[in-house]
Residue frames as qw, qx, qy, qz and C-alpha x, y, z in Angstrom:
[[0.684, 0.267, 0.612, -0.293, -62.66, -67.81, 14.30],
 [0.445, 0.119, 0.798, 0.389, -62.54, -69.28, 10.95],
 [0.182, 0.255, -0.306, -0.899, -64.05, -67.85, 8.38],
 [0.580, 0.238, 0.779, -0.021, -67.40, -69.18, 7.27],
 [0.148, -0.023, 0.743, 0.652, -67.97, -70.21, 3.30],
 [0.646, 0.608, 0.197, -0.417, -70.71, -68.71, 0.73],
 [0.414, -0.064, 0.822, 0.386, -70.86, -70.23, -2.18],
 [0.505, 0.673, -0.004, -0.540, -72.68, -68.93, -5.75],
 [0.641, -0.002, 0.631, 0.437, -72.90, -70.18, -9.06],
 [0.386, 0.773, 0.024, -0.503, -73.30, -67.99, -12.34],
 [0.654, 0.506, 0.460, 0.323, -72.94, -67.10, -15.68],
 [0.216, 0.053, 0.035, 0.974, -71.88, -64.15, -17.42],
 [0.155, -0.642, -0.426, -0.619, -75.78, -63.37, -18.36],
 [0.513, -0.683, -0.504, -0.130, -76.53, -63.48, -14.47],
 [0.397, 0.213, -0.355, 0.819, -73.84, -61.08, -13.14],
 [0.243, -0.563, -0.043, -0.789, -76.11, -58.16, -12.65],
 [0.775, -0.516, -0.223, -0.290, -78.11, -60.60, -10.16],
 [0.819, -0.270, -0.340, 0.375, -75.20, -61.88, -8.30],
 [0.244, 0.295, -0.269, 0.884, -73.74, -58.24, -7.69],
 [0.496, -0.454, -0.195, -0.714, -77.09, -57.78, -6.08],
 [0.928, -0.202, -0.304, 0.075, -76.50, -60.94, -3.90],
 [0.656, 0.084, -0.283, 0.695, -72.99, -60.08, -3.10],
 [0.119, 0.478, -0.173, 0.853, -73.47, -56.53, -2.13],
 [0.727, -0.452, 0.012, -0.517, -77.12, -57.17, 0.42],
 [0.913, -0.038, -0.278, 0.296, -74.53, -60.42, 1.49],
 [0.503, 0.302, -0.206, 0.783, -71.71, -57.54, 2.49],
 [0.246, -0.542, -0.062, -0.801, -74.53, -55.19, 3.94],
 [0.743, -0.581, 0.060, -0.327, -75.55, -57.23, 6.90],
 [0.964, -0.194, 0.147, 0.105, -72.46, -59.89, 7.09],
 [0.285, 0.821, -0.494, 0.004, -68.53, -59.97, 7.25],
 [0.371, -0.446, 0.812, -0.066, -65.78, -62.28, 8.31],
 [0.848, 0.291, 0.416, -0.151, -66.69, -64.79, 5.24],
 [0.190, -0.340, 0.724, 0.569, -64.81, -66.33, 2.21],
 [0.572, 0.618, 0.228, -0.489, -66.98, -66.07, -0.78],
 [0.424, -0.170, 0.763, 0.457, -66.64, -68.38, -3.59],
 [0.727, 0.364, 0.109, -0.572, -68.33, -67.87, -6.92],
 [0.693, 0.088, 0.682, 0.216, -68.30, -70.81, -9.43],
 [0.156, 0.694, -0.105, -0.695, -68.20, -70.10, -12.41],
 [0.741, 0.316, 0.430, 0.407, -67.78, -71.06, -16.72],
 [0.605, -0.125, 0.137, 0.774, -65.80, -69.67, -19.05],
 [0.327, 0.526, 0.360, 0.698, -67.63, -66.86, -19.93],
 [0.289, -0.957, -0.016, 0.003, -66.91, -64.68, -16.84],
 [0.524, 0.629, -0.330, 0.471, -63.74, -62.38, -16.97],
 [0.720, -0.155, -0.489, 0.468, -61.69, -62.75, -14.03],
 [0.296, 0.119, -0.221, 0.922, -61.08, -58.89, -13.56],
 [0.551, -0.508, -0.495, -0.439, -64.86, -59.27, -12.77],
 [0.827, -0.468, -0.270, 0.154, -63.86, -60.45, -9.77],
 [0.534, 0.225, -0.096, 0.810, -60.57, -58.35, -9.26],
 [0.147, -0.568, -0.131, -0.799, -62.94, -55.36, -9.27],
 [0.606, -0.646, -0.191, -0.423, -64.71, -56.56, -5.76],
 [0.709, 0.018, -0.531, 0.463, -62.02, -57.90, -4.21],
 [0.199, 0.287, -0.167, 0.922, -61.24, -54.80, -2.26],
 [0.471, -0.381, -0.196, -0.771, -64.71, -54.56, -1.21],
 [0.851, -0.298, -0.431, 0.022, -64.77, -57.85, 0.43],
 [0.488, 0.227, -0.507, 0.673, -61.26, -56.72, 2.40],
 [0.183, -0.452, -0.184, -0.854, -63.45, -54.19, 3.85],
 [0.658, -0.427, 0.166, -0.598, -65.43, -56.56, 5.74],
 [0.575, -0.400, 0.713, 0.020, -62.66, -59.08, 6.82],
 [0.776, 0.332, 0.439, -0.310, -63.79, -60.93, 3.89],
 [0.335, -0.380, 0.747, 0.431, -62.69, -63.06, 0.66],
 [0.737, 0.478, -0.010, -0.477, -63.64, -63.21, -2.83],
 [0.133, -0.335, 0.789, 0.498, -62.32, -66.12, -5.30],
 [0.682, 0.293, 0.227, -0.631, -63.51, -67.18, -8.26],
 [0.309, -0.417, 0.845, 0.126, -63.47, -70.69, -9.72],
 [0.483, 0.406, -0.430, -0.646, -63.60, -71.58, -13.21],
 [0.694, 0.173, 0.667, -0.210, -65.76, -74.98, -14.13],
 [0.044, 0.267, -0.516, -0.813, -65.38, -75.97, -17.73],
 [0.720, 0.014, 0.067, -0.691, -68.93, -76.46, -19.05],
 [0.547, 0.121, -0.797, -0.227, -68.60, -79.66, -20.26],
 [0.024, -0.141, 0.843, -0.519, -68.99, -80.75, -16.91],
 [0.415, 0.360, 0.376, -0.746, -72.21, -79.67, -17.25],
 [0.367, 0.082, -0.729, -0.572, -72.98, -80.95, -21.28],
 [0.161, -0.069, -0.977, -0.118, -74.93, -83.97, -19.45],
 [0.068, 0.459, 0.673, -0.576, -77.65, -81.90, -17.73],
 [0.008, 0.474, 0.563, 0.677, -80.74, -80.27, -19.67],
 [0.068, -0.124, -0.030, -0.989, -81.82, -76.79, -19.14],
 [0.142, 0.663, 0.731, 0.078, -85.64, -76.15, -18.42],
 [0.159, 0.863, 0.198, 0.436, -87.55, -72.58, -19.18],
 [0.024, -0.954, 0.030, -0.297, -85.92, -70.95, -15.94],
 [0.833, -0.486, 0.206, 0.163, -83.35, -73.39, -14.86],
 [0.430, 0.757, -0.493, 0.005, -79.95, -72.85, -16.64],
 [0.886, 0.149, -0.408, 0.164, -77.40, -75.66, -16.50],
 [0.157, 0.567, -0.476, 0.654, -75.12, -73.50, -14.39],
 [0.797, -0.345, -0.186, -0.460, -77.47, -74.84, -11.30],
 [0.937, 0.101, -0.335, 0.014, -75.99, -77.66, -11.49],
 [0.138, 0.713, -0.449, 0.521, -72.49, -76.09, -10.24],
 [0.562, -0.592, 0.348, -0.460, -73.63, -76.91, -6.73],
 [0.976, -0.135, -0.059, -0.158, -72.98, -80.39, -7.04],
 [0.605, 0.636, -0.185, 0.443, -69.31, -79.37, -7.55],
 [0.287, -0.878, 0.064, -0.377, -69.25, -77.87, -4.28],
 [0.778, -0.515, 0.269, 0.239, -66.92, -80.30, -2.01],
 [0.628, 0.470, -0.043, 0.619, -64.07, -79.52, -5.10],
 [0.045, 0.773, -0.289, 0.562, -63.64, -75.89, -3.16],
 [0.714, -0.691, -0.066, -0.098, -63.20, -77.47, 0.50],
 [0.814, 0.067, -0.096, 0.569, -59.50, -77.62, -0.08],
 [0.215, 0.586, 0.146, 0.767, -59.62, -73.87, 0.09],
 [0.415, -0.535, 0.250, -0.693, -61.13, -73.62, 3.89],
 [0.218, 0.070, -0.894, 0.385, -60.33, -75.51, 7.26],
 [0.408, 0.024, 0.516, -0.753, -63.89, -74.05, 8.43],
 [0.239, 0.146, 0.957, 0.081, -66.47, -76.81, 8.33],
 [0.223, 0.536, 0.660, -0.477, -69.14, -74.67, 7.45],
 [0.078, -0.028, 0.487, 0.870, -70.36, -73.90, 4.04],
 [0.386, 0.534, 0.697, -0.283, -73.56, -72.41, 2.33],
 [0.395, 0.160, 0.746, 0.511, -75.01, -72.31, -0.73],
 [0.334, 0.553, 0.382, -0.661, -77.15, -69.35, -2.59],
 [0.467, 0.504, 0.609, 0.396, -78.64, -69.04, -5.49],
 [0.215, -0.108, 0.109, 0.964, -78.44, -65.44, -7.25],
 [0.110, -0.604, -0.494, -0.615, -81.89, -64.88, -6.89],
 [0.584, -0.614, -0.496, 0.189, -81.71, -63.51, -3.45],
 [0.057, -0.706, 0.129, -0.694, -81.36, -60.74, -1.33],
 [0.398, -0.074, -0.665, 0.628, -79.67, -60.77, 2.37],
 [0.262, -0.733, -0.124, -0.615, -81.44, -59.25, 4.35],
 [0.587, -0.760, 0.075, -0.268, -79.75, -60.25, 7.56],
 [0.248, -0.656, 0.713, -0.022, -77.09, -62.80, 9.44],
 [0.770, 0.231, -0.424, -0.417, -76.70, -65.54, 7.31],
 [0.072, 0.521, -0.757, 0.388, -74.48, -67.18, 9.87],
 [0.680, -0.257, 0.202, -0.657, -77.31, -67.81, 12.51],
 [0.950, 0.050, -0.291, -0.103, -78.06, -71.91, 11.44],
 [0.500, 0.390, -0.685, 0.359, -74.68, -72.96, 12.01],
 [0.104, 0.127, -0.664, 0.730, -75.14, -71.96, 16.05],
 [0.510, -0.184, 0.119, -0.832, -78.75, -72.51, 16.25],
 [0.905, 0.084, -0.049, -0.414, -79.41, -75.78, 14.93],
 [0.613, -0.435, 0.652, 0.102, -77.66, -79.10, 15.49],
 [0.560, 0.691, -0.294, -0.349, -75.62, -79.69, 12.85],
 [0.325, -0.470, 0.821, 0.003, -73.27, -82.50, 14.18],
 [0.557, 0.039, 0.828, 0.057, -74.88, -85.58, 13.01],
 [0.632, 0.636, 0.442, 0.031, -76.24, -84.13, 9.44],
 [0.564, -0.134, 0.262, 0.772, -75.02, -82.52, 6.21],
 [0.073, -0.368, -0.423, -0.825, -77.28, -80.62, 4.94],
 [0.214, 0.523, 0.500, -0.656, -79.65, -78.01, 6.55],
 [0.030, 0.094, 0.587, 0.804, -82.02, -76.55, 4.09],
 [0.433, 0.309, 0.246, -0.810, -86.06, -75.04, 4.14],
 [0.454, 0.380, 0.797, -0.122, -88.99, -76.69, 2.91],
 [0.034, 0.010, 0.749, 0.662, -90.31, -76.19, -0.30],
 [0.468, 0.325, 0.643, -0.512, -94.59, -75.40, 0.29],
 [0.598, 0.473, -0.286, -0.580, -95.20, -74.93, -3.45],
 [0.385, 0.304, -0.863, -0.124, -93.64, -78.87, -4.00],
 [0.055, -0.061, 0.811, -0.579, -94.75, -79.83, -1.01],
 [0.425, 0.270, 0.107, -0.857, -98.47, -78.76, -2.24],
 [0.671, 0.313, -0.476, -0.474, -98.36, -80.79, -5.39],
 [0.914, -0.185, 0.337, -0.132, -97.13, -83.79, -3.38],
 [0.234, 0.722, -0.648, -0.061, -93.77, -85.94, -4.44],
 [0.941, -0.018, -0.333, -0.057, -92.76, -89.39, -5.09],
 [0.668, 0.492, -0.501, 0.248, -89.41, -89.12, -2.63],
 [0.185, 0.120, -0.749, 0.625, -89.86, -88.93, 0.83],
 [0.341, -0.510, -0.789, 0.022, -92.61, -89.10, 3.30],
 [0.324, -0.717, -0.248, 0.565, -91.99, -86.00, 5.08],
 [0.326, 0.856, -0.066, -0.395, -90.93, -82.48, 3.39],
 [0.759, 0.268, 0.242, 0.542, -89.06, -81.62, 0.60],
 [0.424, -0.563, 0.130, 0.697, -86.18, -78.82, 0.51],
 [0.375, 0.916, -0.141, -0.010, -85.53, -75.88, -1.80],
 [0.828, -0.143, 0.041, 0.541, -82.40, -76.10, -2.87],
 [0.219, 0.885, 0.020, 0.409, -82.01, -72.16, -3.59],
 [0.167, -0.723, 0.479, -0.470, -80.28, -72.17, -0.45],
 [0.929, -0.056, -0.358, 0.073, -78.37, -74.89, 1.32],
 [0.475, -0.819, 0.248, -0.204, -76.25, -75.42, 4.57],
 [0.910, 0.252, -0.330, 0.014, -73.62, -77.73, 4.18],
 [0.563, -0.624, 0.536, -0.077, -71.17, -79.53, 7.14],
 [0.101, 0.836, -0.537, -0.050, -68.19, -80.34, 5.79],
 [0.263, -0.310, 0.900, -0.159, -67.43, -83.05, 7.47],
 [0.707, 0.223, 0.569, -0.356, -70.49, -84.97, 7.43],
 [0.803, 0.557, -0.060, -0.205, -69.99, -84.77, 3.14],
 [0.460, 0.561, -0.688, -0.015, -66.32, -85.98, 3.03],
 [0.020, -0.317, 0.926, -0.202, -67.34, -89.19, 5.04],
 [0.406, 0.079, 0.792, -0.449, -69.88, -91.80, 5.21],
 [0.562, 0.648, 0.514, 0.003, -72.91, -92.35, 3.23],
 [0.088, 0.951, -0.004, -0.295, -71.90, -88.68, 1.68],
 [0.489, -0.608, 0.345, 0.522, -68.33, -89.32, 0.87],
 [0.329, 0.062, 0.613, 0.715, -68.59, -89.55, -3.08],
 [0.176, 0.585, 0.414, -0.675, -71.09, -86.87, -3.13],
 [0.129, 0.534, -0.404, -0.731, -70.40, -85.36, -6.57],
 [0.231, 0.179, -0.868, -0.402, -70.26, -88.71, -8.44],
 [0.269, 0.396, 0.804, -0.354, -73.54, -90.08, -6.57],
 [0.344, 0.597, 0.334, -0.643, -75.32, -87.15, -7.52],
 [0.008, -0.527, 0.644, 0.554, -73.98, -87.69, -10.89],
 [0.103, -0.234, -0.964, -0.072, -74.77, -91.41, -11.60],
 [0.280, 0.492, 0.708, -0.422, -78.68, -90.38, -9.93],
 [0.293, 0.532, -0.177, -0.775, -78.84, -87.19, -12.54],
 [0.013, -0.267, 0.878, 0.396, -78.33, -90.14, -14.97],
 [0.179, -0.323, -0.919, -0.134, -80.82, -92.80, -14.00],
 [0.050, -0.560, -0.725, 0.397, -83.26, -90.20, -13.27],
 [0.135, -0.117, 0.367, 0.913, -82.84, -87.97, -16.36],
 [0.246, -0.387, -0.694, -0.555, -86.93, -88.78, -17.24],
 [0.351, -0.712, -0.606, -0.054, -88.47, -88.34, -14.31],
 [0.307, -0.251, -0.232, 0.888, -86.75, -84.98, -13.04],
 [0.032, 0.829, 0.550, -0.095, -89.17, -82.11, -12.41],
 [0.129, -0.989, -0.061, -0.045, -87.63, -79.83, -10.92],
 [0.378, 0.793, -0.372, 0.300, -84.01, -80.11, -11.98],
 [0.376, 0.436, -0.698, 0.427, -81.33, -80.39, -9.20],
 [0.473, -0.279, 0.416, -0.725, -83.33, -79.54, -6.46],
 [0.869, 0.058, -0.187, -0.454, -84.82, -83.29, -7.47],
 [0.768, 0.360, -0.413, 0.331, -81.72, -85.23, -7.25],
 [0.320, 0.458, -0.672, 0.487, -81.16, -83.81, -4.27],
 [0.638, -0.261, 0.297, -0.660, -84.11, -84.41, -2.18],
 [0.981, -0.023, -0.158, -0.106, -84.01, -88.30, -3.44],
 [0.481, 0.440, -0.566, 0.504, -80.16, -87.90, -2.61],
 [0.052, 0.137, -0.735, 0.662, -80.48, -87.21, 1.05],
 [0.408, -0.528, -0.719, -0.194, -84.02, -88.03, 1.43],
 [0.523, -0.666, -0.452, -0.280, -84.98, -87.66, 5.14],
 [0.775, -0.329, -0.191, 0.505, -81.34, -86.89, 6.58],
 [0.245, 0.201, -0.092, 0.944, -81.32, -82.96, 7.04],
 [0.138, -0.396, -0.418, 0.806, -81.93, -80.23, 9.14],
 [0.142, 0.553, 0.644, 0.510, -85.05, -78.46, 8.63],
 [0.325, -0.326, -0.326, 0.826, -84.80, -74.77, 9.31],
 [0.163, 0.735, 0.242, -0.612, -86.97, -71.54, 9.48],
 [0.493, 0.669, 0.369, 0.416, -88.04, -70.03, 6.30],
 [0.031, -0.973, 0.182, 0.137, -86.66, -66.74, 7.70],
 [0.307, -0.591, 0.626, 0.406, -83.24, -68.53, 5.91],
 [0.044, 0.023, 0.713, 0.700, -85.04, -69.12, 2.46],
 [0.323, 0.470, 0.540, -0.618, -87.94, -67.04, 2.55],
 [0.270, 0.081, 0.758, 0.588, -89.86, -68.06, -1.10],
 [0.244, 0.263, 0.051, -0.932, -91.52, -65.33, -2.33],
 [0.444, 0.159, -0.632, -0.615, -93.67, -67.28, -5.03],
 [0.339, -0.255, -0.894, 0.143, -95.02, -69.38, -2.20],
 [0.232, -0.316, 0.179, -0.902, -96.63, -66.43, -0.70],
 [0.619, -0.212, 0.022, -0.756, -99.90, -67.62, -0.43],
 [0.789, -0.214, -0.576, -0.023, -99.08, -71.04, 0.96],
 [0.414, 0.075, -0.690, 0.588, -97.57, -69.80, 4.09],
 [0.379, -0.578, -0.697, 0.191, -99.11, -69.67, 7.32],
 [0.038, 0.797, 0.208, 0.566, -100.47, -65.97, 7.78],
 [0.666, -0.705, -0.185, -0.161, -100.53, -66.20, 11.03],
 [0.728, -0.404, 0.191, 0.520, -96.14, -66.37, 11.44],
 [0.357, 0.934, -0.026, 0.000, -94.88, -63.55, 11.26],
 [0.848, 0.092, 0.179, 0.491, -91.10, -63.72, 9.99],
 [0.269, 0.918, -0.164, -0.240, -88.81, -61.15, 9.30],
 [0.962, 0.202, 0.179, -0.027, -86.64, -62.92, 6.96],
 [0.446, -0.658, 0.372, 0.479, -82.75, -63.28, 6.55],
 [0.201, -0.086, 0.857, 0.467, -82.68, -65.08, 3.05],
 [0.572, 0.484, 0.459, -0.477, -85.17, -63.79, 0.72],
 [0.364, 0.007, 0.850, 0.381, -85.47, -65.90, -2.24],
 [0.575, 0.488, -0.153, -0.639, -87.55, -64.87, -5.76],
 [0.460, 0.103, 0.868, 0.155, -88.40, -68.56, -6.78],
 [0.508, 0.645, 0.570, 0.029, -90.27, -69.21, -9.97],
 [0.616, 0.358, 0.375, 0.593, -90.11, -67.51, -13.20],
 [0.067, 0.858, 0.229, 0.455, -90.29, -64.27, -12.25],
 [0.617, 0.125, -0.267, 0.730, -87.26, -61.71, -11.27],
 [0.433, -0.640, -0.387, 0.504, -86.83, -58.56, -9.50],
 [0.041, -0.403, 0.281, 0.870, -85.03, -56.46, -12.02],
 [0.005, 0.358, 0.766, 0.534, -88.17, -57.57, -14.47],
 [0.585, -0.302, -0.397, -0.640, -91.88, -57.72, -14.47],
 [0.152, 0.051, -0.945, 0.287, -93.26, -59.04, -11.25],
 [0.476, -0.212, -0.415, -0.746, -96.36, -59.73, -11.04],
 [0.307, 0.137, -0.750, 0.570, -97.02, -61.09, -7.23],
 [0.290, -0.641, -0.061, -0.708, -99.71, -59.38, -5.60],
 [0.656, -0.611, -0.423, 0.129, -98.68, -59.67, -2.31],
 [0.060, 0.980, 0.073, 0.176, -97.55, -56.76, -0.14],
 [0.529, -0.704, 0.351, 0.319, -94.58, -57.94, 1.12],
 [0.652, 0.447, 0.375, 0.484, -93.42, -59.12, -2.69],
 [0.282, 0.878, 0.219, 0.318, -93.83, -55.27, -3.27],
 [0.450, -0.830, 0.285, 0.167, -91.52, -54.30, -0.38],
 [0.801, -0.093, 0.429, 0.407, -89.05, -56.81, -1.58],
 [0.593, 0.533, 0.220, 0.563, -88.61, -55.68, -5.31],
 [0.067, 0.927, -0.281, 0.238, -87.45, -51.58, -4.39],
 [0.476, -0.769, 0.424, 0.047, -85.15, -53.22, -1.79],
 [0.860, 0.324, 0.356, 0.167, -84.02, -55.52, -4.73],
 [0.497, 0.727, 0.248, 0.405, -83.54, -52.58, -7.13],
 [0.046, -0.949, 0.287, -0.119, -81.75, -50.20, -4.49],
 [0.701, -0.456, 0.487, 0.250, -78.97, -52.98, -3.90],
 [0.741, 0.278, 0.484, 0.374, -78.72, -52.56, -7.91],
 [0.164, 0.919, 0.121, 0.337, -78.49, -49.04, -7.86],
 [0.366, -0.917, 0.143, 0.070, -76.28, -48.64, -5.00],
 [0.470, 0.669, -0.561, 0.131, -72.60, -48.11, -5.49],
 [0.805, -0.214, -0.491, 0.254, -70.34, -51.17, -3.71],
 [0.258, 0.411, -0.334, 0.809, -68.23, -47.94, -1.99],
 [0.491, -0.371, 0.176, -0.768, -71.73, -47.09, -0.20],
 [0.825, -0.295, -0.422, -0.235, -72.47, -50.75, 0.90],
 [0.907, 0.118, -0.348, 0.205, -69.24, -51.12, 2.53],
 [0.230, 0.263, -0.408, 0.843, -68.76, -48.01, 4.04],
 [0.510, -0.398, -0.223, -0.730, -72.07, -48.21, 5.95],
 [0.376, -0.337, 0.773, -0.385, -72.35, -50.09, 9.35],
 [0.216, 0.007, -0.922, -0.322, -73.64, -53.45, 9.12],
 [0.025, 0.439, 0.867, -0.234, -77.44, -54.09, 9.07],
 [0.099, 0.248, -0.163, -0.950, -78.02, -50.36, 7.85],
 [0.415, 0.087, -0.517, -0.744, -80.23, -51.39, 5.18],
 [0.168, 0.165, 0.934, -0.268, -82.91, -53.68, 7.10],
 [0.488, -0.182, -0.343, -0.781, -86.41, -54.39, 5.69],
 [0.445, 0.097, 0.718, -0.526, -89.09, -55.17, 8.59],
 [0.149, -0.176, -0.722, -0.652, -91.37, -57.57, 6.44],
 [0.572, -0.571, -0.579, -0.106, -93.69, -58.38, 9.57],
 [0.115, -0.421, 0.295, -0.850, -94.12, -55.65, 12.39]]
């Protein structure tokens, strides 16, 4: 079976966080080709160094260099960083894999299970994008669709469906929208893409982008133990966090031992070893 495709985007500042990603990504999940994106101010032998690690678990690391410019036309906010953007970049790497199936994380997250799952649960044939709701946006209300609106911390993405049809000049759409919608953007990319595909994606469990910083809008009452847990908003894991909810508190140690542990011990451990139950 093909390999299926993670995708990441970074900086140098945000290694630390993406080794944290990559390793809790290695700890429950193998047989994947792992792409990170990247500008110029990560050293290749960065990447060199994990290779080996990935081999381990059937698995592929490359990393592919973006010169910022690309990026010169987007503007930063307090916890967005241009780098973000990357994602829009994302059909450039399909030349690199025959498997339709790609997904997207941001490097605030922690695996905490099979990220796989979507692909073979949910019908992906007629859409390109799978992707979780958004309750904190959703809350305030939005001017672009009638129905939810998607985090974009985490994204599902069918191949096909983006290199044909409505979809097929993805990059440059999203481009040209970034443009004529440079004033009214809130919330950065994640804007651009929700008016980009509006009302034409798969909406899947929050156990596959499970936003901590929304705590207290989800429904108490579903319990969830959660593959894809996500630290939205301005507060990190390896900081100050200042949450007060008790699964938040679980989260950050299991955060901070995937930043302590050595990659030797993720990889030589069976897969799933490290499981947090958030809901019993």
């Amino acid at each position: 079976m093909s390999k299926i495709n993670v995708v990441l985007a970074t900086d140098a500042n945000y290694l630390r966080y993406v080794e944290v990603t990559l390793k809790s990504l290695l700890a429950h999940n193998q047989n994947l080709s792992v792409f990170i994106m990247y500008t110029g101010d990560v050293s290749p032998e960065w990447g060199d160094r994990l290779k080996p690690y990935f081999e381990k678990r059937n698995s592929t690391l490359k990393l592919v260099y973006f010169d910022e410019n690309h990026l010169a036309s987007f503007n930063p906010s307090t916890y967005i960083s241009t780098t973000t953007y990357l994602r829009f970049y994302i059909p450039s790497l399909f030349q690199y894999s025959e498997s339709p199936y790609w997904i997207y994380l941001d490097c605030d997250i922690v695996i905490n299970g099979d990220v796989t799952r979507p692909f073979y649960l949910y019908n992906f044939e007629n859409y390109a994008l799978g992707a979780v709701s958004d309750p904190y946006v959703n809350s305030l209300g939005h001017s672009y669709v009638n129905r939810d609106y998607f985090n974009a911390g985490v994204l599902y993405l069918n191949k096909n469906k983006l290199q044909s049809g409505n979809y097929a000049s993805f990059t440059s759409d999203l481009l040209s929208l970034a443009n004529e919608l440079k004033d009214k953007i809130l919330f950065g990319d994640q804007d651009l893409l929700n008016f980009y595909f509006k009302d034409n994606w798969v909406s899947l469990s929050q156990e596959y982008n499970f936003q901590l910083a929304n705590m207290k809008l989800y429904n108490k009452e579903q319990k969830v133990n959660p593959a894809i847990i996500h630290f939205t908003g301005a507060a990190k894991p390896l900081g100050p966090v200042y949450i007060d909810y008790e699964c938040v508190k679980k989260v950050v140690p299991l955060f901070r031992i995937y930043d302590s542990a050595s990659w030797d011990d993720i990889v030589n451990l069976p897969i799933g070893t490290i499981t947090l139950k958030i809901s019993d």
